[in-house]
Rosetta silent file (secondary structure, phi, psi, omega in degrees, C-alpha in Angstrom):
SEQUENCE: XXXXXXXXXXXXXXXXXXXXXXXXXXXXXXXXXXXXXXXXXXXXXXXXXXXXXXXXXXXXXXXXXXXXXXXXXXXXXXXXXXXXXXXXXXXXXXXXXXXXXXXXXXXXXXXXXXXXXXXXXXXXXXXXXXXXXXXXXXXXXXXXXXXXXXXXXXXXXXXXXXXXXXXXXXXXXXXXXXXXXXXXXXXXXXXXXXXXXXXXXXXXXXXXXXXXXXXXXXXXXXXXXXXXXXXXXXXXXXXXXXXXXXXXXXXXXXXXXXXXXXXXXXXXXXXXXXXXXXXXXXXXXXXXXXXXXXXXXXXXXXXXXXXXXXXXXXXXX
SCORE:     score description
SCORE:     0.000 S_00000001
   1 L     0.000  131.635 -176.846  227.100   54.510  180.428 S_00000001
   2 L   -87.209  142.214  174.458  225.738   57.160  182.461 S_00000001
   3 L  -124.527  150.011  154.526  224.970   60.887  181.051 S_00000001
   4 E   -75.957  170.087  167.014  224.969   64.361  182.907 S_00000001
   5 E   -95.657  144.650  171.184  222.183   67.271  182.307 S_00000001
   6 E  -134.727  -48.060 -166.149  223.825   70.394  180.480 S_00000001
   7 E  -165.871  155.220  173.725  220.421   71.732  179.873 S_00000001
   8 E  -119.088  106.283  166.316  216.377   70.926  179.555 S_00000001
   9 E   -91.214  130.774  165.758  214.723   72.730  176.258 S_00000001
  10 E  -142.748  134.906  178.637  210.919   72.954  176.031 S_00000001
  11 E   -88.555  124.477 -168.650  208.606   73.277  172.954 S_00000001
  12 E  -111.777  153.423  146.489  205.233   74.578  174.103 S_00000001
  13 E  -167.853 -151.882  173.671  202.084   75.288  171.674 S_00000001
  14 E   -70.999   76.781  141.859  198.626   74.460  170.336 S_00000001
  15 E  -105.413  141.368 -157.722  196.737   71.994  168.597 S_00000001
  16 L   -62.450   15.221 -134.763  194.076   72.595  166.409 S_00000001
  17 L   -71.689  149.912  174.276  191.897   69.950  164.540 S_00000001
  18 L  -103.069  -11.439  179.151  190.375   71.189  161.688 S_00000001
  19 L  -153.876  138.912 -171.956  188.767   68.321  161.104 S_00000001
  20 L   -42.796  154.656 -161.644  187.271   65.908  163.462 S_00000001
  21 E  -150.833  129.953 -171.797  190.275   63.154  165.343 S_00000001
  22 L  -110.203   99.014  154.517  190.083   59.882  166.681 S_00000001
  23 L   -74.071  128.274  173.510  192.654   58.538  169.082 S_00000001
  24 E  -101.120  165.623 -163.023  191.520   55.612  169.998 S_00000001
  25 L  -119.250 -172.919  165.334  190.498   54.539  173.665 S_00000001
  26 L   -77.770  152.085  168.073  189.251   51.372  176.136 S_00000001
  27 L  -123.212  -19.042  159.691  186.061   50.382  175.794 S_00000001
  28 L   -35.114  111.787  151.861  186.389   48.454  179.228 S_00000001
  29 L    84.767    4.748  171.080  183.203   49.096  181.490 S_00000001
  30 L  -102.973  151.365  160.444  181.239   51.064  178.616 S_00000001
  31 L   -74.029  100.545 -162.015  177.881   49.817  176.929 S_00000001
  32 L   -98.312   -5.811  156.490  179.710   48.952  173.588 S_00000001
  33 L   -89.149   -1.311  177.417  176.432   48.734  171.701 S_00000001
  34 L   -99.879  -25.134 -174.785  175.557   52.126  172.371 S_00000001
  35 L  -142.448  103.307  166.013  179.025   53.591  171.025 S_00000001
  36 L   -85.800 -179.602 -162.561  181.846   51.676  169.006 S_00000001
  37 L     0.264   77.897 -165.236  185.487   53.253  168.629 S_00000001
  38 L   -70.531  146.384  174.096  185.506   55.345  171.785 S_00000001
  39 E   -75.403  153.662  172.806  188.383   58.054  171.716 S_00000001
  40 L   -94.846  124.064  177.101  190.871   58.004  174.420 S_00000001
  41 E   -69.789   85.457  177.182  189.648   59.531  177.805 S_00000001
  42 L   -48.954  145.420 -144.019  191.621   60.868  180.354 S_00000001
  43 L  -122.519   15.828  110.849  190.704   59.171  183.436 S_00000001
  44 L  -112.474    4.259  168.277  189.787   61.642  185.689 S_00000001
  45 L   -97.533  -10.002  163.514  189.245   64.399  184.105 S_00000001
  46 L    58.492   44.618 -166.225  186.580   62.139  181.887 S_00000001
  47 L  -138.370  162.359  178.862  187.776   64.450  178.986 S_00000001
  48 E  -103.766  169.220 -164.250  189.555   63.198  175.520 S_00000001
  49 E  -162.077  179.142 -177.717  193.165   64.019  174.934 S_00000001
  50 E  -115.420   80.663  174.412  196.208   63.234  172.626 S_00000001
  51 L   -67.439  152.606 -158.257  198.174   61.050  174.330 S_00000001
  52 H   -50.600  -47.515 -148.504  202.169   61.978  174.145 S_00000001
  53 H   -74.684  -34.027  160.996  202.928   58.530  172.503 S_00000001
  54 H   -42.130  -68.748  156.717  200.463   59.080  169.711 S_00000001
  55 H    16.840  -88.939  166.142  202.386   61.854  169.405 S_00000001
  56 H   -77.446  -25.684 -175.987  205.799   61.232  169.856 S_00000001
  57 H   -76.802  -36.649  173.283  205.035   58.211  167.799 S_00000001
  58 H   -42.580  -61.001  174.208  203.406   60.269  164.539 S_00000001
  59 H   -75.370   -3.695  149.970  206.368   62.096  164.563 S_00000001
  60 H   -38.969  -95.714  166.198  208.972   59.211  164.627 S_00000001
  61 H    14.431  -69.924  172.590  206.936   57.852  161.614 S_00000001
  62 L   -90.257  -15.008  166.892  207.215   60.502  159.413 S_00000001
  63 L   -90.801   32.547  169.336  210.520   61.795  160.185 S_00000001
  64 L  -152.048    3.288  122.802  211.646   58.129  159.093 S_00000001
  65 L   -40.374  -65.396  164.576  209.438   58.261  156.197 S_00000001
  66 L   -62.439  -16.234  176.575  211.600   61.410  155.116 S_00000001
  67 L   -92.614  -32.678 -156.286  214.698   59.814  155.877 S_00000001
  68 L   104.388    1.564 -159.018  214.192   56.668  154.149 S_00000001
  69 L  -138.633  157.990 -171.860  214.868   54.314  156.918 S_00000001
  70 L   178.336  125.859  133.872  212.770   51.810  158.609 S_00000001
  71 L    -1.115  154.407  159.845  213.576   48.791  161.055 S_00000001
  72 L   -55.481  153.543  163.935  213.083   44.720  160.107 S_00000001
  73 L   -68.242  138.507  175.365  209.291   43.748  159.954 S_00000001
  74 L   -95.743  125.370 -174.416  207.830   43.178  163.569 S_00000001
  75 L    42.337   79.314  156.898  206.610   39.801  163.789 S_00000001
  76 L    62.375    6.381  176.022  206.631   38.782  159.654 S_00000001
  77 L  -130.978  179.744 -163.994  204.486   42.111  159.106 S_00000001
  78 L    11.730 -146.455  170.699  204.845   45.663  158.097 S_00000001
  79 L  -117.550  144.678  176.811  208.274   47.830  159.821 S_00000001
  80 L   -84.118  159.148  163.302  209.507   48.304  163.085 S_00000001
  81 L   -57.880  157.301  178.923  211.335   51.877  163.774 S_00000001
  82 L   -69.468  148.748 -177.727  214.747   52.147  162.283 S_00000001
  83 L  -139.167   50.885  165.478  217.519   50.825  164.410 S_00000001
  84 L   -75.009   87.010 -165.705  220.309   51.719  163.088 S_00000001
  85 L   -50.780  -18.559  156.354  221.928   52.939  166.098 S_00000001
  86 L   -69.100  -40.665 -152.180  224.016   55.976  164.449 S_00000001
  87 L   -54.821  110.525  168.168  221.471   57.163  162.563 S_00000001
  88 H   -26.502  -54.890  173.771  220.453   60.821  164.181 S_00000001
  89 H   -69.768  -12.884  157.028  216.396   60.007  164.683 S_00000001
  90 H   -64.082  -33.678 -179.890  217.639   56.704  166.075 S_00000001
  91 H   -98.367  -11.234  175.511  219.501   58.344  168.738 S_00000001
  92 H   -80.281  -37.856 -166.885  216.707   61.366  169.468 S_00000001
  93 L  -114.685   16.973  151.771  213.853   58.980  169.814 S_00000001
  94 L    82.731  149.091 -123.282  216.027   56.307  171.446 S_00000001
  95 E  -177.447  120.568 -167.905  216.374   52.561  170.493 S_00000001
  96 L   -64.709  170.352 -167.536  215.590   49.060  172.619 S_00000001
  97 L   -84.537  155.665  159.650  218.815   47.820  174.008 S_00000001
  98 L  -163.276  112.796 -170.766  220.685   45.056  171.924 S_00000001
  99 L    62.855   65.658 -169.937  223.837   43.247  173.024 S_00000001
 100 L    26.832   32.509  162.855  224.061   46.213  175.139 S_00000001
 101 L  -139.159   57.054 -173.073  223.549   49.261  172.781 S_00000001
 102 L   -78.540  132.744  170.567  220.211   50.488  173.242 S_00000001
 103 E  -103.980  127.075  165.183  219.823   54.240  173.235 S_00000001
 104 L   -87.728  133.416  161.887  217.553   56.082  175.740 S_00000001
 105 L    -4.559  149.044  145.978  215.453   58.997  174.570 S_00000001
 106 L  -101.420  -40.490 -175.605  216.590   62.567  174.243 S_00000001
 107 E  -125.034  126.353  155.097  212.422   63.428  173.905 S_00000001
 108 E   -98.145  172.422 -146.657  209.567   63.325  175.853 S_00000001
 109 E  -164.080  125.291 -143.504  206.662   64.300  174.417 S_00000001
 110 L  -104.754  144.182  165.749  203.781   65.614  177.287 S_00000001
 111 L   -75.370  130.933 -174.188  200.081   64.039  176.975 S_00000001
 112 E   -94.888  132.593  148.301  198.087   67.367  175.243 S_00000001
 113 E  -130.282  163.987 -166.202  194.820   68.297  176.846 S_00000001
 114 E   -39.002  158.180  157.857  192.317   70.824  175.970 S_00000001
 115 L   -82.560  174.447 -167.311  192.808   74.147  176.896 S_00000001
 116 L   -73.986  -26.496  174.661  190.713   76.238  179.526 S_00000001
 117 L  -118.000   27.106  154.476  188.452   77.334  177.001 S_00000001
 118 L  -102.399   -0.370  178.720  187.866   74.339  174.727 S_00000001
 119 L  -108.713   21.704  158.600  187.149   72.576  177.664 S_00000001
 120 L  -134.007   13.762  178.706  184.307   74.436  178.430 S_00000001
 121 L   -81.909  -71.808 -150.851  182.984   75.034  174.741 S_00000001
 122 H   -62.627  -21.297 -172.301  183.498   70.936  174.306 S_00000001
 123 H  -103.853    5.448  157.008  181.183   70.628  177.607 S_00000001
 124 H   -96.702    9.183  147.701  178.093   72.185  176.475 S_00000001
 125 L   -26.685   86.029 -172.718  178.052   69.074  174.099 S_00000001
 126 L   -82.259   64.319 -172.156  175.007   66.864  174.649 S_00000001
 127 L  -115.102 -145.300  175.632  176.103   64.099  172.997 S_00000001
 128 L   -59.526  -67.023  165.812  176.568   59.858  173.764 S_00000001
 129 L   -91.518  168.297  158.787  179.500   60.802  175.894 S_00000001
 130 L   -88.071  161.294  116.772  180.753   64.313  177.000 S_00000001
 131 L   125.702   18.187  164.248  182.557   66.768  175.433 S_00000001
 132 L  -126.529 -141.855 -173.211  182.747   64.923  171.660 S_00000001
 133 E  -132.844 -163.368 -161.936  180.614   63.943  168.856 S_00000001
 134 E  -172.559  105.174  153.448  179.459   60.357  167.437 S_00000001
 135 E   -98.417  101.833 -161.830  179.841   60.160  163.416 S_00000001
 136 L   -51.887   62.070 -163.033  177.365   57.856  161.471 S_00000001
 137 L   -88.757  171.417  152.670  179.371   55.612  159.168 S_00000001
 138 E  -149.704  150.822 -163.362  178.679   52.721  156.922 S_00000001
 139 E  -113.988  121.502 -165.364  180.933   49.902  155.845 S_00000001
 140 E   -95.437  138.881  155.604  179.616   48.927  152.053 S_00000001
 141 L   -67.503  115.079 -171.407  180.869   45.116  151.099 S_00000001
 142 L   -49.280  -38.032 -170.199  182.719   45.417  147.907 S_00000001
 143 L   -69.710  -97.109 -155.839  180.962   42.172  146.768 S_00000001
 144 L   -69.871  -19.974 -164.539  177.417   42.242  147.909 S_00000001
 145 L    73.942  -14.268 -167.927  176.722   46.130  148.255 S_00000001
 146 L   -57.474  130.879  178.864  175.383   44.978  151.542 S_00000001
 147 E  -120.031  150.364  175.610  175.789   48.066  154.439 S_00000001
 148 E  -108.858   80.470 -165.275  176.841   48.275  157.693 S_00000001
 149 E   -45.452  147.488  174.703  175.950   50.850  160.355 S_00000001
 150 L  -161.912  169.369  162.903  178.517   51.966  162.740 S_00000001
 151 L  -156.281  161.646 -165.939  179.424   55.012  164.589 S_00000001
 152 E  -113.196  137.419  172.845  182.474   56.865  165.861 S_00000001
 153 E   -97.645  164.186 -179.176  183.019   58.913  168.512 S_00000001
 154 E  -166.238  152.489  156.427  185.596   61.554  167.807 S_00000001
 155 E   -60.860  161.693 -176.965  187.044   64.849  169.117 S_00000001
 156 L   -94.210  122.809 -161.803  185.570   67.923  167.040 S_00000001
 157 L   -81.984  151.224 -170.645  186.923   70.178  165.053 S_00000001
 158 L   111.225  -15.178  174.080  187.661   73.531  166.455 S_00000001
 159 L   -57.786  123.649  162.797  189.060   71.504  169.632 S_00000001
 160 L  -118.106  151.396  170.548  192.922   73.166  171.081 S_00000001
 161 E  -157.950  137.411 -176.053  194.946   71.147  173.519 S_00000001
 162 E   -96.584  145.592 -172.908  198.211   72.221  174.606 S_00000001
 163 E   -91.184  125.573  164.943  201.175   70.689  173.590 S_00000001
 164 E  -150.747  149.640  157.085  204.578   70.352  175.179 S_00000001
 165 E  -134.092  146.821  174.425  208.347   68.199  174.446 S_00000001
 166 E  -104.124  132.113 -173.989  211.184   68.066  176.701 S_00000001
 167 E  -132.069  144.063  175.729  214.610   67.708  174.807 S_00000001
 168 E   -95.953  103.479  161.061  217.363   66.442  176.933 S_00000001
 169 E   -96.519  153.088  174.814  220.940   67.918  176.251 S_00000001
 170 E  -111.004  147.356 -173.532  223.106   65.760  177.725 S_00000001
 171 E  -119.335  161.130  163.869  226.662   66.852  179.081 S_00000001
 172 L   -54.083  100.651  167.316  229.676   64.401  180.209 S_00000001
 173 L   -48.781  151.975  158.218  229.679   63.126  184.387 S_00000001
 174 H   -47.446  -59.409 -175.405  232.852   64.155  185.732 S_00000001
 175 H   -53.015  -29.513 -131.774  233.886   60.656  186.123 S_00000001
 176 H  -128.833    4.131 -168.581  233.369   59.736  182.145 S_00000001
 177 H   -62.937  -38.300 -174.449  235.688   62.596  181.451 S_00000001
 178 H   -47.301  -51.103  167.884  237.996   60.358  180.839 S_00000001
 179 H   -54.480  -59.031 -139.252  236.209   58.213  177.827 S_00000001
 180 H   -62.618  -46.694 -176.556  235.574   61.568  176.264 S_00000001
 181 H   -33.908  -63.644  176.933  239.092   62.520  176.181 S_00000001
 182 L   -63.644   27.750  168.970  240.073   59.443  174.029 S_00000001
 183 L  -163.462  114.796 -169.691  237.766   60.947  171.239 S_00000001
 184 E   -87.492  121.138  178.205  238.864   63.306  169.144 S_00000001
 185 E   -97.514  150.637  168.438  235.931   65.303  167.537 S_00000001
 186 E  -148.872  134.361  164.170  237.042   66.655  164.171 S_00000001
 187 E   -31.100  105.911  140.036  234.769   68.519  161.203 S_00000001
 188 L    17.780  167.565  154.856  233.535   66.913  158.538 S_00000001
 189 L   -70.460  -29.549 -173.172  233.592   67.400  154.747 S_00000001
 190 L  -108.263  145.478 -168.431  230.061   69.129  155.651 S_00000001
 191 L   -40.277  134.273  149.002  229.168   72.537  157.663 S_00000001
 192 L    61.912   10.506  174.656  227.936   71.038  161.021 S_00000001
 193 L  -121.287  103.244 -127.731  228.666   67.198  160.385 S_00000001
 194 E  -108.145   99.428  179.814  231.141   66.261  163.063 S_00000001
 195 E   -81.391 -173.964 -162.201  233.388   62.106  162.498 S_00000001
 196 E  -122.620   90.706  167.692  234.409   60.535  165.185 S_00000001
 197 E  -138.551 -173.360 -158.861  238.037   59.356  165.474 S_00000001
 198 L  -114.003  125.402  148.239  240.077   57.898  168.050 S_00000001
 199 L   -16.817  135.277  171.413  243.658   58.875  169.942 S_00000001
 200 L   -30.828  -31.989  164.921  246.718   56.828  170.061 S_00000001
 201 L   -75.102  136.387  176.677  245.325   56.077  173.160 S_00000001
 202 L  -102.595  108.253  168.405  242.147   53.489  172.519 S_00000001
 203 L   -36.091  152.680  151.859  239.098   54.701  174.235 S_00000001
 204 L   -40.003  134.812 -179.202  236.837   52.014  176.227 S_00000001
 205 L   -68.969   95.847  175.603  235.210   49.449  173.785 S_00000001
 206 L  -112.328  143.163  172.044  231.875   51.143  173.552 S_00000001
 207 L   -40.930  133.292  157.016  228.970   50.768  170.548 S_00000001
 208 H   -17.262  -57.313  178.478  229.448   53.096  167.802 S_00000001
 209 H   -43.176  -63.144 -159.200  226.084   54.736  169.146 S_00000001
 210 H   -70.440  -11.668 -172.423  227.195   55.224  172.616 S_00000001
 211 H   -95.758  -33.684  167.419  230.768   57.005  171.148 S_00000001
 212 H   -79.295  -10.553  167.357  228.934   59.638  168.955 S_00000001
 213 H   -95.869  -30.442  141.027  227.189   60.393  171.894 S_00000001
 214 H   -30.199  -41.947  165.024  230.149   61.411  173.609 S_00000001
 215 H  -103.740    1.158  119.899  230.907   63.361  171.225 S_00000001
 216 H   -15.150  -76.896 -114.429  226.979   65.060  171.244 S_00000001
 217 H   -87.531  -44.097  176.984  227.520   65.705  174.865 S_00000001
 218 H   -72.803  -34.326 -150.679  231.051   67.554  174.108 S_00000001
 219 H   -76.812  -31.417  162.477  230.040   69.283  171.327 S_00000001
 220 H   -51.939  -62.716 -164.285  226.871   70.463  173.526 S_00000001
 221 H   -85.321  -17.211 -169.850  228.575   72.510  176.290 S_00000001
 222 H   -66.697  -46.425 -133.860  231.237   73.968  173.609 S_00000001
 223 H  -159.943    1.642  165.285  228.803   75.363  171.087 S_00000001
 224 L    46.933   45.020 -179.679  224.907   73.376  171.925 S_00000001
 225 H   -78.839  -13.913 -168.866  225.387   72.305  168.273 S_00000001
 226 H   -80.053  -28.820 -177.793  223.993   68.777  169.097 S_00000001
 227 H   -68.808  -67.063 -152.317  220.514   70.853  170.704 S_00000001
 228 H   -65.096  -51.208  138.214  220.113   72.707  167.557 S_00000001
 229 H     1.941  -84.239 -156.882  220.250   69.146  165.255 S_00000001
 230 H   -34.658  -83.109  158.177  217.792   67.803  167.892 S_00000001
 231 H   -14.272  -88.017 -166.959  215.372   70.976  167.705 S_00000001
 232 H   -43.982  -64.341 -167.497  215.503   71.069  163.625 S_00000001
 233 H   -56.183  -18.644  167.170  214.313   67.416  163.952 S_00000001
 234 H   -75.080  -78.955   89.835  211.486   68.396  166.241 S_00000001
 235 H    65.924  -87.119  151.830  210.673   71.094  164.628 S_00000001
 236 H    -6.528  -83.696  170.589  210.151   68.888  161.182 S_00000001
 237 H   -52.150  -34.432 -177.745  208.170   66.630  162.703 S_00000001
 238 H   -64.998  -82.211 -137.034  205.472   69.098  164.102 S_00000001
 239 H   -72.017  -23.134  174.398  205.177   70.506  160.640 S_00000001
 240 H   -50.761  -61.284 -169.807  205.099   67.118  158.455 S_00000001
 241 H   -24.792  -61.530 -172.270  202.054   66.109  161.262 S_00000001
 242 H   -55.114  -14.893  166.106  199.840   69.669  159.544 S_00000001
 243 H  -111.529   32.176  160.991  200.507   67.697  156.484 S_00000001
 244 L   -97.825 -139.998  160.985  199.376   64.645  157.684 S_00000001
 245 L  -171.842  172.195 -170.482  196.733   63.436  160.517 S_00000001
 246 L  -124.228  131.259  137.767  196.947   62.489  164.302 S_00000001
 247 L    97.696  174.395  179.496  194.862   59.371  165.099 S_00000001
 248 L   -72.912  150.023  162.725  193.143   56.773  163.055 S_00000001
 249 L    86.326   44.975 -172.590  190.464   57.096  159.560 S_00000001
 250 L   -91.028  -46.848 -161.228  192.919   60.033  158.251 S_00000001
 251 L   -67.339  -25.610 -176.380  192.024   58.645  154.783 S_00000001
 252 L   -95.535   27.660  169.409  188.171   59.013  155.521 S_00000001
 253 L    94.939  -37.986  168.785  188.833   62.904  156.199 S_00000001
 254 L   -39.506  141.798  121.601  189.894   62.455  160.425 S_00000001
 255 L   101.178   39.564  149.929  192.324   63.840  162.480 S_00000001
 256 L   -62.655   94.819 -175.367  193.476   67.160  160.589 S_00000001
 257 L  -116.774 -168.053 -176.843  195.188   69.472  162.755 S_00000001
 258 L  -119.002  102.240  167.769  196.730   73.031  163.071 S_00000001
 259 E   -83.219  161.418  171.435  200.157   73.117  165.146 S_00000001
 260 E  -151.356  115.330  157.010  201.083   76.769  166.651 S_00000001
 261 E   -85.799  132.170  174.052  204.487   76.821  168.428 S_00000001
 262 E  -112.716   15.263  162.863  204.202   79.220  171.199 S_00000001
 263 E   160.498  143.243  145.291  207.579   79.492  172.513 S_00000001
 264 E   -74.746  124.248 -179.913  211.089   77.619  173.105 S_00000001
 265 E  -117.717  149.287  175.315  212.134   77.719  176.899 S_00000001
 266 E  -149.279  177.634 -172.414  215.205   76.203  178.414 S_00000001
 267 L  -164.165  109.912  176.425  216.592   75.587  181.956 S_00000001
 268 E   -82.349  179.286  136.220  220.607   74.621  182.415 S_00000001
 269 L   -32.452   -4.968 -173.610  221.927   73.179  184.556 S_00000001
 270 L  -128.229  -22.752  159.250  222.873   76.206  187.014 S_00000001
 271 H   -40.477  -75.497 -146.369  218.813   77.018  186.538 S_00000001
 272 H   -79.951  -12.740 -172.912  217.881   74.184  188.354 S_00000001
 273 H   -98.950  -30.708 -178.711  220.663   74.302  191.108 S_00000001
 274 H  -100.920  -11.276  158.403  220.206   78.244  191.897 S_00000001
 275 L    97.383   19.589 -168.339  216.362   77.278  191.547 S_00000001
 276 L   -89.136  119.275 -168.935  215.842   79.680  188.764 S_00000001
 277 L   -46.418 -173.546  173.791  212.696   79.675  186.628 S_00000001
 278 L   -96.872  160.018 -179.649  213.070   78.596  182.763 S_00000001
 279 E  -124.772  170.995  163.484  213.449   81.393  180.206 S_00000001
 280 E   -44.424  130.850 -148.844  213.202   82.335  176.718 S_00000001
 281 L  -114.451  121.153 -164.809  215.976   79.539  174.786 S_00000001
 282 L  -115.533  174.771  178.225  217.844   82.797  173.186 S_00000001
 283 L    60.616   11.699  164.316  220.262   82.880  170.222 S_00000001
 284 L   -16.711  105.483  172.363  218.296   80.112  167.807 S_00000001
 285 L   -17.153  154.549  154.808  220.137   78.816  164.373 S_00000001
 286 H   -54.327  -31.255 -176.083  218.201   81.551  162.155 S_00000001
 287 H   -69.686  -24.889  170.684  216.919   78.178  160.248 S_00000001
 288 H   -75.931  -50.484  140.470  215.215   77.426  163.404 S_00000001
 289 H   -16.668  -64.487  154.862  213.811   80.299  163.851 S_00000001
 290 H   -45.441  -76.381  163.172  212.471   80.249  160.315 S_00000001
 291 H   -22.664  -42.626 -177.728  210.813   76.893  161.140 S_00000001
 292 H   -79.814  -14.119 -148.420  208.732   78.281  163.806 S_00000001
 293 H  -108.373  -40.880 -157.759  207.551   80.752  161.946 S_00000001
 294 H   -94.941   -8.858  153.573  206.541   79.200  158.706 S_00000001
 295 H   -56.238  -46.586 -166.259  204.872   76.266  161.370 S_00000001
 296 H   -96.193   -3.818  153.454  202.716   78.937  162.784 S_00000001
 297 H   -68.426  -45.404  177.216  201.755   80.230  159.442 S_00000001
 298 L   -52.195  112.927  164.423  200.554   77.002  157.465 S_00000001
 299 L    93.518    0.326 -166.785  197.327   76.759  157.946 S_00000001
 300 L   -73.034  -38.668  164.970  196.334   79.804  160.148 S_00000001
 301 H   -46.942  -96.217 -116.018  193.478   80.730  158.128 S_00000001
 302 H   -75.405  -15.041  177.758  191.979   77.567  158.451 S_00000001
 303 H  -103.080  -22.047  146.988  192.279   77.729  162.226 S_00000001
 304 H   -13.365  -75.502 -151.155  191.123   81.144  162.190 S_00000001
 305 H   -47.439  -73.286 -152.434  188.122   80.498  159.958 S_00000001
 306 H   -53.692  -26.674 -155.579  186.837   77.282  162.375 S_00000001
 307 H   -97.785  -19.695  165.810  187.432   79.279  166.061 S_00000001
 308 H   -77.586  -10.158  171.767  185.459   82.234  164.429 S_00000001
 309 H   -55.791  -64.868 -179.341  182.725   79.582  163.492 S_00000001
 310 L   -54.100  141.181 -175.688  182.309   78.790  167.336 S_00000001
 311 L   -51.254  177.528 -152.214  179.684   80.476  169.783 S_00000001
 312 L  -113.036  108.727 -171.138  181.061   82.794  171.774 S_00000001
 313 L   -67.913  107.180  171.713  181.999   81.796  175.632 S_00000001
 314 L   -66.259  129.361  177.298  180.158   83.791  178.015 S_00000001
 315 L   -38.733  152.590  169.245  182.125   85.329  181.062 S_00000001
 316 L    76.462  -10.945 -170.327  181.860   83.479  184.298 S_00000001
 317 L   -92.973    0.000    0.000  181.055   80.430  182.053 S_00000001
């Protein structure tokens, strides 16, 4: 089953670390005795970065941590993501196919790199590589006391890199009107929780999954209640991550950041066909709206504090 575009929303901002963050990278084609657990590099701009799936994956993670749900173990260890194929964060961050009813994404999630002026702060660094730092560890053997030198490279704190996700509403093809028809959306016992039942007529034999998305996609152009759902779950996720970490050694003090959303944008479908830039995403649930706000509070001292810590850029630099 095929979907239309009704509209493209995008969440732009900031992040922050407050404390140094390790993504980790290749060590292909580096002198691996001069530096162990290299950061990931973009690979022409020779610069470190967040890539989106770190990302998009952190926030899977923890918004399925808060739900409760979590997937069979992959290969006899830990959990795989939940695959319940109704389950709302199953259908946002999309699901491999099985016996045909694999869900594709509603969100991407954009690789963040530095901003224009952490990327020249991070490049008067003189360090192993450019623009991070190399931390001095030791690994003590619980047994013997015996220590082990190592060192890390990591981004720094005081580091911003912009941030962006693309949320997909999806609308009904012309053609598919027809499935949609045979399913009758009707309200819930709860405010905003929509079943799913079927006409005298019996709809095409589709997956459970793929038939609540049908009923997303109408529920989308009447009233864009299925966007706002998404959006609180995005939304979520940015703010568990400030109470979290990004990247590996979060237990040893790593990868502490600051998010700041700096604006919701959209583009419909009649945007992109009259060629019309994206705008301001107007009219917000109020709870969403809340959410951005109490995102870009949490922690604002702390990002404050660190970017008044840093020298001072000189023009022209």
């Amino acid at each position: 089953m095929t979907w239309g575009m009704l509209e493209k929303v995008f969440v732009r901002g900031t992040i922050t670390t407050l404390t140094g963050l390790r993504v980790g990278g290749s060590e292909q084609g580096l002198d691996a005795a001069a530096l162990e657990n290299l950061v990931a590099r973009h690979a022409l701009l020779d610069e470190p970065y967040i890539p989106g799936s770190s990302l998009r994956g952190k926030m899977r993670c923890l918004l399925e941590r808060l739900q409760g749900i979590a997937g069979p173990p992959v290969d006899g260890v830990g959990f795989g993501p939940a695959d319940d194929p109704v389950h709302p964060l199953v259908q946002l961050f999309g699901m491999m196919s099985k016996d045909g009813a694999g869900m594709p994404s509603r969100v991407m999630v954009r690789d963040a790199l530095l901003t224009a002026e952490s990327r020249k702060r991070l490049g008067r660094l003189r360090g192993v590589l450019p623009m991070t730092e190399t931390k001095a560890e030791a690994l003590i053997d619980r047994v013997t006391a015996a220590a082990t030198a190592r060192t890390v490279e990591r981004l720094p704190a005081g580091a911003e890199l912009r941030f962006e996700l693309v949320l997909d509403v999806r609308a009904l093809p012309e053609r598919q009107v027809a499935v949609a028809s045979d399913v009758v959306v009707t309200e819930g016992a709860t405010a905003g929780d929509p079943t799913v039942t079927t006409s005298a007529v019996p709809a095409p034999a589709l997956p459970a999954a793929w038939l609540l998305e049908v009923q997303r996609a109408s529920r989308n152009e009447e009233n864009g209640w299925g966007r706002d759902e998404d959006l609180r779950w995005l939304l979520t996720g940015l703010d568990l991550i400030q109470d979290d970490v990004i990247g590996g050694h979060g237990s040893r003090g790593y990868g502490r950041v600051k998010i700041r959303v700096d604006g919701v944008t959209h583009r419909t479908r009649d945007d992109y066909l009259q060629g019309r830039p994206e705008r301001a995403l107007e009219g917000l649930a109020g709870d969403l709206s809340g959410r951005v706000q109490s995102i870009n509070e949490r922690g604002e001292r702390e990002r404050q504090e660190i970017l008044a810590s840093l020298p001072a850029i000189e023009a022209g630099r």
